[in-house]
C-alpha positions as CSV (number, residue, x, y, z in Angstrom):
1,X,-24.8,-2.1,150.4
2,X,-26.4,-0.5,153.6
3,X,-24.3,1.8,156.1
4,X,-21.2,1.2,154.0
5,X,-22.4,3.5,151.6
6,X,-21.7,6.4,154.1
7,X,-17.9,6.2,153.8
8,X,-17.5,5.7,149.7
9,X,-15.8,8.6,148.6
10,X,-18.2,10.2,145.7
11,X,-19.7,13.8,144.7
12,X,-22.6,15.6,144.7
13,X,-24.5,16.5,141.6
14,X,-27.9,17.4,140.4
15,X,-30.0,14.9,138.6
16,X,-33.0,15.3,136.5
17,X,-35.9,13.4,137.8
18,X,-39.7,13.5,136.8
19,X,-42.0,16.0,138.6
20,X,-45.0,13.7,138.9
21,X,-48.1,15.7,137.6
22,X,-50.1,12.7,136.6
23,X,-49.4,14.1,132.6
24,X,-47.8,11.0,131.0
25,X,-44.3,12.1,129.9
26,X,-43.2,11.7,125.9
27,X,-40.2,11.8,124.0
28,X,-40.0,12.1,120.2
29,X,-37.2,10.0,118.6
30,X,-37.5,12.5,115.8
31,X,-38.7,16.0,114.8
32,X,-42.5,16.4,115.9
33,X,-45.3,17.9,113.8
34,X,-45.4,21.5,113.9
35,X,-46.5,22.9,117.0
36,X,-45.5,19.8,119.1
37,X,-42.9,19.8,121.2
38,X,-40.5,17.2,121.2
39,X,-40.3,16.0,124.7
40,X,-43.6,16.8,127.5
41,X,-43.0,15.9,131.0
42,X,-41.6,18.5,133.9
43,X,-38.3,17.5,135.3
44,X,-37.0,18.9,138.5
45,X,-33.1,19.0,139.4
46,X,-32.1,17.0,142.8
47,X,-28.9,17.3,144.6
48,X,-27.9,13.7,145.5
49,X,-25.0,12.2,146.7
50,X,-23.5,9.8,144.0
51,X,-21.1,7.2,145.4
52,X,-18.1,5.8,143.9
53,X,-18.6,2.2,143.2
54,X,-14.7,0.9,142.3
55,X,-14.9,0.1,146.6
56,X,-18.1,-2.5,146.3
57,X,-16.3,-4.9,143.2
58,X,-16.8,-7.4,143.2
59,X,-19.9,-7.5,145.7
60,X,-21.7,-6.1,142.7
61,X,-24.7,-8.3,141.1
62,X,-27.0,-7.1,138.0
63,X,-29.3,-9.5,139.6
64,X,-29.1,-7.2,143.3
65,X,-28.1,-3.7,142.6
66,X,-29.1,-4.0,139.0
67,X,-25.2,-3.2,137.5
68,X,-22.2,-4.0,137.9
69,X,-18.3,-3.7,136.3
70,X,-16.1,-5.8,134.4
71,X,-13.1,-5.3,133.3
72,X,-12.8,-6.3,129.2
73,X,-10.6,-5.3,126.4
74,X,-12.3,-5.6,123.1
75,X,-10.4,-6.0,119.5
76,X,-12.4,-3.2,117.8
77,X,-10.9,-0.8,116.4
78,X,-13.1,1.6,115.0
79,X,-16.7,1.8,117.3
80,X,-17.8,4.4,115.0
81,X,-17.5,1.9,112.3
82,X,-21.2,-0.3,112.4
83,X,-19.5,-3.3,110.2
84,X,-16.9,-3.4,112.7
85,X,-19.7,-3.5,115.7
86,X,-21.8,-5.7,114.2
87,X,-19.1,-8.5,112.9
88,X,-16.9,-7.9,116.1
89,X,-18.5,-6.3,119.3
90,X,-21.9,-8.0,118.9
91,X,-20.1,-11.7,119.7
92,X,-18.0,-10.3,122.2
93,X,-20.6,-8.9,124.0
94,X,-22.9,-11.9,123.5
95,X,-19.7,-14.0,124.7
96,X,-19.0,-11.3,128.3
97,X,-22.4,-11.3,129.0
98,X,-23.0,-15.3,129.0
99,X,-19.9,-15.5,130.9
100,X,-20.5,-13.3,134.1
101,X,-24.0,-14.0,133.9
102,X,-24.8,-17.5,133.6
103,X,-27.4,-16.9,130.6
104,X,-27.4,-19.5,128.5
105,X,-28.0,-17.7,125.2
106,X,-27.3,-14.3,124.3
107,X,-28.3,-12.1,121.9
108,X,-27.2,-8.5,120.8
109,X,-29.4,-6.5,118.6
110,X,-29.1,-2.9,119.0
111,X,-26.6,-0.3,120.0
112,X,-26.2,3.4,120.6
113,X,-22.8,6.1,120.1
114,X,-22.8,9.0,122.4
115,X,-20.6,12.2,121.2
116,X,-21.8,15.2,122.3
117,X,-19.1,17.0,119.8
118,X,-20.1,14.5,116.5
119,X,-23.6,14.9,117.8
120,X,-23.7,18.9,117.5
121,X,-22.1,18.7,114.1
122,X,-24.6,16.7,112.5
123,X,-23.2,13.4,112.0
124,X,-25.4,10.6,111.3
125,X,-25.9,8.1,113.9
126,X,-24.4,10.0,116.7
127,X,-26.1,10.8,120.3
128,X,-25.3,13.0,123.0
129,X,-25.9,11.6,126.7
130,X,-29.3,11.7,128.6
131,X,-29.3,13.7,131.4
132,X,-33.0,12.7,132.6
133,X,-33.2,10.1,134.9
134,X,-35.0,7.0,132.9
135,X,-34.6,3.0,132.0
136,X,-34.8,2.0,128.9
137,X,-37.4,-0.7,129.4
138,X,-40.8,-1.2,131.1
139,X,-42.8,-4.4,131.9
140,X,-44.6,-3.8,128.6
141,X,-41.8,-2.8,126.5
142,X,-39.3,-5.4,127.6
143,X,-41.3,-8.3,126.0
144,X,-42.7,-6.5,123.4
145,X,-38.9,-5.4,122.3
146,X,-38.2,-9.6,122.3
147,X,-41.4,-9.5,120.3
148,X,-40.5,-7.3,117.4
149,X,-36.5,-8.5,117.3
150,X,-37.3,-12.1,116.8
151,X,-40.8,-12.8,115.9
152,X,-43.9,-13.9,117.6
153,X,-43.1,-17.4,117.3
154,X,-39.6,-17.4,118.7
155,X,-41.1,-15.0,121.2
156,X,-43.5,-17.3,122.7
157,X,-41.6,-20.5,123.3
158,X,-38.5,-18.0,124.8
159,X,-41.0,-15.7,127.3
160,X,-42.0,-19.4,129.0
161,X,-38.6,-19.1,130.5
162,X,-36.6,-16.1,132.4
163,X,-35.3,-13.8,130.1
164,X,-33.4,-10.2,130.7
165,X,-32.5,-7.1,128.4
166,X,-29.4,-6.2,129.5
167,X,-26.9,-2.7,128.7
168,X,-23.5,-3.5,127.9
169,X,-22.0,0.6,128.4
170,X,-18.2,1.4,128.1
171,X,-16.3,4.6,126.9
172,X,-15.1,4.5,123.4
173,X,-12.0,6.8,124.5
174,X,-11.0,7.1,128.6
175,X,-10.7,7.9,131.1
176,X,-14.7,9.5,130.7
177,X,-14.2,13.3,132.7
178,X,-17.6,14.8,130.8
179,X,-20.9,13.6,131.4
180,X,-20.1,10.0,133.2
181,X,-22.7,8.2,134.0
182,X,-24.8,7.5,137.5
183,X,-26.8,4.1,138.1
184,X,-29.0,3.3,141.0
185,X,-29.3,0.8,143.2
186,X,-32.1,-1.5,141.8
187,X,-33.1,-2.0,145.8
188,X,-33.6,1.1,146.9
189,X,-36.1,2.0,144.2
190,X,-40.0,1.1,145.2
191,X,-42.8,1.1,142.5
192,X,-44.2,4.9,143.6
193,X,-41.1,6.0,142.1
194,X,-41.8,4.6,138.2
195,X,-43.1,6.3,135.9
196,X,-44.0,5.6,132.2
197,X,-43.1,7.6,129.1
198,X,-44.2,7.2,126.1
199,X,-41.1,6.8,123.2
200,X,-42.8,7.9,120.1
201,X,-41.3,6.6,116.7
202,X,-42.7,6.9,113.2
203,X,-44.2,3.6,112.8
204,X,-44.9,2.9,117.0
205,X,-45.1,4.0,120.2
206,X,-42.7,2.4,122.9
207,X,-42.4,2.8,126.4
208,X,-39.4,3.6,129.3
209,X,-39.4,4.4,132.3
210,X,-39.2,7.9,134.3
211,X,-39.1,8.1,137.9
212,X,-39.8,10.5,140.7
213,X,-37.4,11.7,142.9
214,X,-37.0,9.7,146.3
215,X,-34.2,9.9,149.1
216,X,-33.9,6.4,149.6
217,X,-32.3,6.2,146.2
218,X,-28.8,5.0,146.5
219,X,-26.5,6.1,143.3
220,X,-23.4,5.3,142.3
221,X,-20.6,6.3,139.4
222,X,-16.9,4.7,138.6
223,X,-14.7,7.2,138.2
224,X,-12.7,8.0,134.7
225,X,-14.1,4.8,133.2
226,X,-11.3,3.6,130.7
227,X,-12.1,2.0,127.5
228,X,-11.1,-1.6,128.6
229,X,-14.0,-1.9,131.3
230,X,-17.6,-2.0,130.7
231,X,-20.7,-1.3,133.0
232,X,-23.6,-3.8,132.9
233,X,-26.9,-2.4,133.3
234,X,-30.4,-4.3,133.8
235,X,-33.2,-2.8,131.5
236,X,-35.7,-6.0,132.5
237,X,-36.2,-9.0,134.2
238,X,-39.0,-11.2,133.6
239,X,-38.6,-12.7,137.1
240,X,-39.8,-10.5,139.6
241,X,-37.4,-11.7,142.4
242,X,-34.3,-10.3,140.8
243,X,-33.5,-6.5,140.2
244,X,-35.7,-5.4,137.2
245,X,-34.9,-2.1,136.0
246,X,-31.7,0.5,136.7
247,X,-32.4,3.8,136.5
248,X,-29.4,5.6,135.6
249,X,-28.4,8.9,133.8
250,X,-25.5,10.8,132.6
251,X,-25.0,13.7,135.1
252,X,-22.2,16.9,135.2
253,X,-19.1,15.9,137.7
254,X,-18.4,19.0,139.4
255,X,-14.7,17.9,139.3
256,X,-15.1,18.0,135.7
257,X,-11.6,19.9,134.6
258,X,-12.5,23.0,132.2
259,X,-12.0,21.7,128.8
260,X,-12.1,18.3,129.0
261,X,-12.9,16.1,125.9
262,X,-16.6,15.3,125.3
263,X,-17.8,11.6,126.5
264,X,-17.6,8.9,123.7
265,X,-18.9,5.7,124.7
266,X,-21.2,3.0,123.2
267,X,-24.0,0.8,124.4
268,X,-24.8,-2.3,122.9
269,X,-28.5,-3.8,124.2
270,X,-28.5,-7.7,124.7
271,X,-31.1,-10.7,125.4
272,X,-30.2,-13.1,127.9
273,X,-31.8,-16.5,128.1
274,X,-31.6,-18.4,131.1
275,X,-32.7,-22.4,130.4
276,X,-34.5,-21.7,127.3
């Protein structure tokens, strides 16, 4: 992915990235003590060039540019049901992701909806996109995350081998038009440009990462995602020599037709084992 990248077709958006200010950024995951603001940290938007990607499948590698696509049709019916997730997504995610990975055990154990609409009305459960540049993980947070999930024990024996946290993303309804989402190229990020943020929940404190804004950042999109194709994205890597983290963020297509539905889409976050 080098001077290819100067003939995708594409757009150009604004993205939120982190003005560094040497304050370390927070986000609460619910409503702060009074007086407290509920996110700290000064973002900045950055007109960028964000490529389509449909041109570089299947020269894509999670373990290169830190994502790639895959066409999948799942048998859910209902994503807004959690049973349904749970009993029917998780091992067909587990399943996709040991298959175009290699990992030789995979694991499921969280998930997110995004609906802007469902989100504004109130209804349990429900997200609207990020529009901040971010990953979920960090070197800290991506073992500590094994950590809490499946004990210390379990933990220990699994972190003497490689292990990844991996984003399985796809649209609940398609084609996406509203608030699709951009991922960057794993290798054109450098470790100036990370930044951690502190994710403050009730009981803990996690970690993600921000990032600062850099022109050597390469993004990329795939246009009116449908419901039977899902985007991989790397959230860690224990191994060093492999892409690590994806920054990514939804972001507003200015070919974005006036009226168009609100993004629905779903994340489930996996574990991938390799020889443990």
């Amino acid at each position: 992915m080098g001077r290819e990248t100067e003939i995708l077709a594409g757009v150009r958006a604004p993205l939120a990235y982190l003005v560094p200010t040497g304050q370390r950024p927070f986000s609460y995951t619910f409503d702060p003590p009074a007086g407290r603001p509920r996110r700290g940290g000064e973002y900045e938007d950055r007109l960028v060039d964000i490529r389509d990607g449909r041109p570089l499948l299947p020269g894509l590698s999670v373990d290169i540019q830190g994502f790639t696509l895959e066409p999948h049709a799942s048998a859910v019916r209902d994503f807004y049901d959690e049973d349904e997730v749970r009993g029917v997504y998780f091992p067909e995610t587990e399943a996709l992701l040991r298959r175009v990975t290699g990992a030789t055990r995979a694991i499921a154990f969280d998930f997110n909806l995004r609906n802007r609409a469902k989100q504004a009305a109130g209804e349990r459960g429900i997200r609207e996109p990020v529009t901040r540049v971010h990953n979920d993980f960090t070197e800290a947070s991506g073992p500590d995350r094994l950590r809490r999930e499946l004990g210390e024990a379990d933990a220990g024996r699994l972190l003497k081998h490689r292990f990844a946290i991996i984003n399985i993303w796809r649209p609940i309804r398609g084609p996406v038009e509203e608030a699709p989402l951009a991922v960057c190229d794993a290798s054109s990020i450098r470790r100036e440009d990370v930044i951690g943020s502190d994710l403050i929940y009730r009981d803990r404190v996690g970690e993600t990462y921000a990032f600062a804004y850099s022109p050597r950042h390469r993004w990329y999109y795939f246009p009116r995602m449908t419901r039977d194709e899902a985007l991989f994205i790397k959230g860690y890597d224990s191994d060093p020599a492999r892409a690590r983290f994806t920054a990514h963020t939804a972001f507003t297509d200015p070919g974005t037709p006036t009226g168009a539905p609100p993004r629905e889409s779903i994340e489930v976050r996996l574990f991938a084992f390799f020889g443990a």
